[in-house]
Backbone as numpy.savetxt, mean C-alpha at the origin, in Angstrom:
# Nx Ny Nz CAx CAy CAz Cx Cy Cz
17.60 2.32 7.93 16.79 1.24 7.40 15.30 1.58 7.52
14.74 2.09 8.98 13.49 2.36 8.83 12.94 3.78 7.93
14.46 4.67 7.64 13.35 5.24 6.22 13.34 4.69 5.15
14.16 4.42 4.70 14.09 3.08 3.44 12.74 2.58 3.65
12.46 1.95 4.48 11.09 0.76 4.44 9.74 2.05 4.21
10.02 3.30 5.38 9.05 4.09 5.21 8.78 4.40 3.94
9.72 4.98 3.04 9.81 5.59 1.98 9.11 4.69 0.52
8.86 3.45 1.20 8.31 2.09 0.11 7.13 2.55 0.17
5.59 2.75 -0.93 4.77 2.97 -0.60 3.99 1.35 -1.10
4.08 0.53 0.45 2.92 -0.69 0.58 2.01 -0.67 0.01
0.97 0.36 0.04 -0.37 0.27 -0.59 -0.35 0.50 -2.07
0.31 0.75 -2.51 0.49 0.80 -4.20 0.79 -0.86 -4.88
1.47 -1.37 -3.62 2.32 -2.77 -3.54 1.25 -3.80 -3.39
0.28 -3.16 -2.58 -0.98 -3.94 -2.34 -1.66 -4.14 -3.64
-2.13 -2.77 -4.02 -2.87 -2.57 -5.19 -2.16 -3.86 -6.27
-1.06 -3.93 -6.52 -0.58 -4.16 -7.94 -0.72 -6.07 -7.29
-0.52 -6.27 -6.19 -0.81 -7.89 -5.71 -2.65 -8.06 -5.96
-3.42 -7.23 -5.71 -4.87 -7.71 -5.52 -4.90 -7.29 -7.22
-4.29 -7.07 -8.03 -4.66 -7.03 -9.57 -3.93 -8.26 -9.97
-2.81 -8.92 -9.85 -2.52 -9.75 -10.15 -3.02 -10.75 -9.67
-3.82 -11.35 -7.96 -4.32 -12.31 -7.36 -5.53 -12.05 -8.60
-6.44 -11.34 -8.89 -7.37 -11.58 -9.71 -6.80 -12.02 -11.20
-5.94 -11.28 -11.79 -5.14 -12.32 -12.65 -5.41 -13.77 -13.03
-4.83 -13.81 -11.88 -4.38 -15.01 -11.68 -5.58 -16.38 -11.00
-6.48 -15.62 -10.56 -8.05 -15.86 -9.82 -9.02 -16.48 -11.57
-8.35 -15.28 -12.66 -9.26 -15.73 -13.58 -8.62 -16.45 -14.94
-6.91 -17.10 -14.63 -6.42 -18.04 -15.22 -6.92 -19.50 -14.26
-7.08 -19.23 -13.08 -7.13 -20.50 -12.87 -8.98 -21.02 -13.12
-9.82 -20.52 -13.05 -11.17 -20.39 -13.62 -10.63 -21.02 -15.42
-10.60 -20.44 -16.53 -9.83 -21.06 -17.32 -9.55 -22.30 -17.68
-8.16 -22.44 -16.43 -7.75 -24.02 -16.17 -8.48 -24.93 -15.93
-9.59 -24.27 -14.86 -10.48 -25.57 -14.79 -11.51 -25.67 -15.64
-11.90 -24.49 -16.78 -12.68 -24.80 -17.73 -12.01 -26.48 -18.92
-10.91 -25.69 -18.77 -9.96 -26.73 -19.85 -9.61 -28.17 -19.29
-9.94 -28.18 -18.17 -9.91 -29.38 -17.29 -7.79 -30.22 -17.40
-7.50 -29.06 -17.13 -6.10 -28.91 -16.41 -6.22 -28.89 -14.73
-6.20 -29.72 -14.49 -5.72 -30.27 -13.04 -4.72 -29.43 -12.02
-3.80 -29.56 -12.83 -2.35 -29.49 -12.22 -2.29 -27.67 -12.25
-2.73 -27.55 -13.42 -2.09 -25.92 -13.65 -3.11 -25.30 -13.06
-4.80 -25.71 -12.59 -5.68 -25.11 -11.96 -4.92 -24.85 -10.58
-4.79 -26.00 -9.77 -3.96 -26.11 -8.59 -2.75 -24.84 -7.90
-2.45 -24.47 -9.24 -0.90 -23.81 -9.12 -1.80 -22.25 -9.30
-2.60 -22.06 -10.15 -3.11 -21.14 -10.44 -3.49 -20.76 -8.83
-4.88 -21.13 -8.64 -5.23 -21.28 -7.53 -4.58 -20.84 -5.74
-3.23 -21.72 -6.08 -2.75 -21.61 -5.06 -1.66 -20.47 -4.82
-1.51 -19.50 -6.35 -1.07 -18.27 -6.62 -1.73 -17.11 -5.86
-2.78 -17.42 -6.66 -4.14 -16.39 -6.79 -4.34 -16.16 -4.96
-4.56 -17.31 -4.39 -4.37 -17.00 -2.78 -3.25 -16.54 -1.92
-2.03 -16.66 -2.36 -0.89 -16.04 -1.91 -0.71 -14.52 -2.24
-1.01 -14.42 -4.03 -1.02 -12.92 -3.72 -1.93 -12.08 -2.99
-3.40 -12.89 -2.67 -4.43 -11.80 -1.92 -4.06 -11.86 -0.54
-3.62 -12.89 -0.14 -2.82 -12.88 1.58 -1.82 -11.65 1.73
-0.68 -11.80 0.44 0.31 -10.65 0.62 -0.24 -9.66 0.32
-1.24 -9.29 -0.72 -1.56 -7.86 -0.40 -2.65 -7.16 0.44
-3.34 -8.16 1.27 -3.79 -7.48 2.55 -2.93 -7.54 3.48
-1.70 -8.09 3.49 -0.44 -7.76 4.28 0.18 -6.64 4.00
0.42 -6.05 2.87 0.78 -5.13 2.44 -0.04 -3.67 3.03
-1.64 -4.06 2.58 -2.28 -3.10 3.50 -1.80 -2.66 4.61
-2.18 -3.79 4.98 -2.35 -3.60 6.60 -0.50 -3.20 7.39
0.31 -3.20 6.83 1.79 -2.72 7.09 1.68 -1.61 6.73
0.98 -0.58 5.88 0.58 0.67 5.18 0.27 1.41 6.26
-1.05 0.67 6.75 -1.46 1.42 7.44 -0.72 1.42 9.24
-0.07 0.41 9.39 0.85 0.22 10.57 1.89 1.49 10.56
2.42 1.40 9.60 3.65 2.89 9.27 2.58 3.91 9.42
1.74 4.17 8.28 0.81 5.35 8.84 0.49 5.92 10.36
0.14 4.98 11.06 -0.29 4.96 12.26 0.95 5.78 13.32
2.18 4.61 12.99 3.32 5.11 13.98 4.10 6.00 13.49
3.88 7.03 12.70 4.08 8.23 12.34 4.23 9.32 13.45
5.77 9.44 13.79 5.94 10.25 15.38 6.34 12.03 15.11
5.97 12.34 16.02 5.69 13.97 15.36 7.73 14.06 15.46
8.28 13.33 15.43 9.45 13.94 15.91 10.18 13.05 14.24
9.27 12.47 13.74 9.72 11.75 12.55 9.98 12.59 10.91
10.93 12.78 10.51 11.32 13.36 9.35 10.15 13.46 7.87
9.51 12.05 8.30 9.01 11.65 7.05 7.56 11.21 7.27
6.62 11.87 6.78 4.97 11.67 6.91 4.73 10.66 6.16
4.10 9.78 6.38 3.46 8.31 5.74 1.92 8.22 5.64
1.66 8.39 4.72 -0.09 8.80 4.72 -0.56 7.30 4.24
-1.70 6.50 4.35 -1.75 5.35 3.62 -2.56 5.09 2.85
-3.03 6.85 2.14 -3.73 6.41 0.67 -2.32 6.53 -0.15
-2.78 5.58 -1.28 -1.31 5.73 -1.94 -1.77 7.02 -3.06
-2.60 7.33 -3.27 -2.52 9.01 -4.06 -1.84 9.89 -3.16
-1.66 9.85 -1.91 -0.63 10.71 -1.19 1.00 10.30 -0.77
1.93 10.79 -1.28 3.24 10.26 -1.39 3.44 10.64 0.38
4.24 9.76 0.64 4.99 10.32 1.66 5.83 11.70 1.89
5.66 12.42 2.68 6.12 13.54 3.14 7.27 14.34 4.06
8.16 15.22 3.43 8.79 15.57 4.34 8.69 16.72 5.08
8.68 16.26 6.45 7.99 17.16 7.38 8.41 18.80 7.30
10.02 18.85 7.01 10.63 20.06 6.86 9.41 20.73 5.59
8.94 20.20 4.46 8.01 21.08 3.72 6.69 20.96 4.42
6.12 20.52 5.25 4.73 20.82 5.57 5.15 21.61 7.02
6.07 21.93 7.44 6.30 23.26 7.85 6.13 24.09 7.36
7.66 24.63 6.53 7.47 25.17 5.68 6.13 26.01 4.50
5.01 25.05 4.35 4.12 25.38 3.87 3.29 26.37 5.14
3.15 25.48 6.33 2.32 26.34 7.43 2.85 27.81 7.26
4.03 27.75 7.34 4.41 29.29 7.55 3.84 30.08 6.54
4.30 29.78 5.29 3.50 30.35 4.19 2.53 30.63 4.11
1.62 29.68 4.76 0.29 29.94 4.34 -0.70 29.83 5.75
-0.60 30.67 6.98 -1.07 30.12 8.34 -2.91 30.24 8.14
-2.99 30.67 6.99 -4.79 30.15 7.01 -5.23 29.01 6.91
-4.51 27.68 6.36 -4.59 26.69 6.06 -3.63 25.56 7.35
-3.20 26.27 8.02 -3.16 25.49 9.33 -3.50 24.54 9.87
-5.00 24.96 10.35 -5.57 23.85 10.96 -6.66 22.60 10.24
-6.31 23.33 8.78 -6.52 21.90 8.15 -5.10 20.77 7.79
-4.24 21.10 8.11 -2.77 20.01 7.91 -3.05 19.31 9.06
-3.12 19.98 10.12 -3.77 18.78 11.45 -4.91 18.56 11.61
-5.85 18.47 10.74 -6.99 17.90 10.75 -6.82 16.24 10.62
-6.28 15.93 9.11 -5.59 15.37 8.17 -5.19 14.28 9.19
């Protein structure tokens, strides 16, 4: 189960919630131009749920990132331009290439 969850990349999940909270941030702007009440309300009270969940989303990104154990199969980086990793290839690569070493543990 916990590679499953690892293997989810959150911050992409984030990204696509803080595009839709604005969405949805500038239907309800809109609503209240049009002086809709009800659908401002709903808008509104969207638009704040998705920006809650996707700084939740962050911030779980970067929680997996963090507890990333050297004894763990699978690297979790928490920019989402970097996919998660399996450790057997960033071995693998060291060997190949031991000039570039001590920049993988920089990282």
């Amino acid at each position: 189960m916990r590679a499953f969850v690892r293997s989810i990349s959150f911050s992409y999940i984030g990204y696509m919630l803080l595009l839709a909270a604005f969405a949805l941030l500038g239907l309800f702007v809109v609503a209240l131009d049009s002086a809709s009440a009800a659908t401002a309300w709903g808008y509104g009270v969207a638009s704040f749920v998705a920006l809650v969940l996707s700084v939740a989303a962050f911030r779980f990104e970067i929680h997996e990132s963090l507890d990333t154990q050297p004894g763990d199969p699978l690297v979790v980086h928490a920019d989402p331009l970097i996919p998660a990793e399996e450790r057997a290839e960033l071995e693998w690569y060291e060997h190949e290439h031991p000039h570039n070493r001590d920049l993988t543990h920089a990282a």
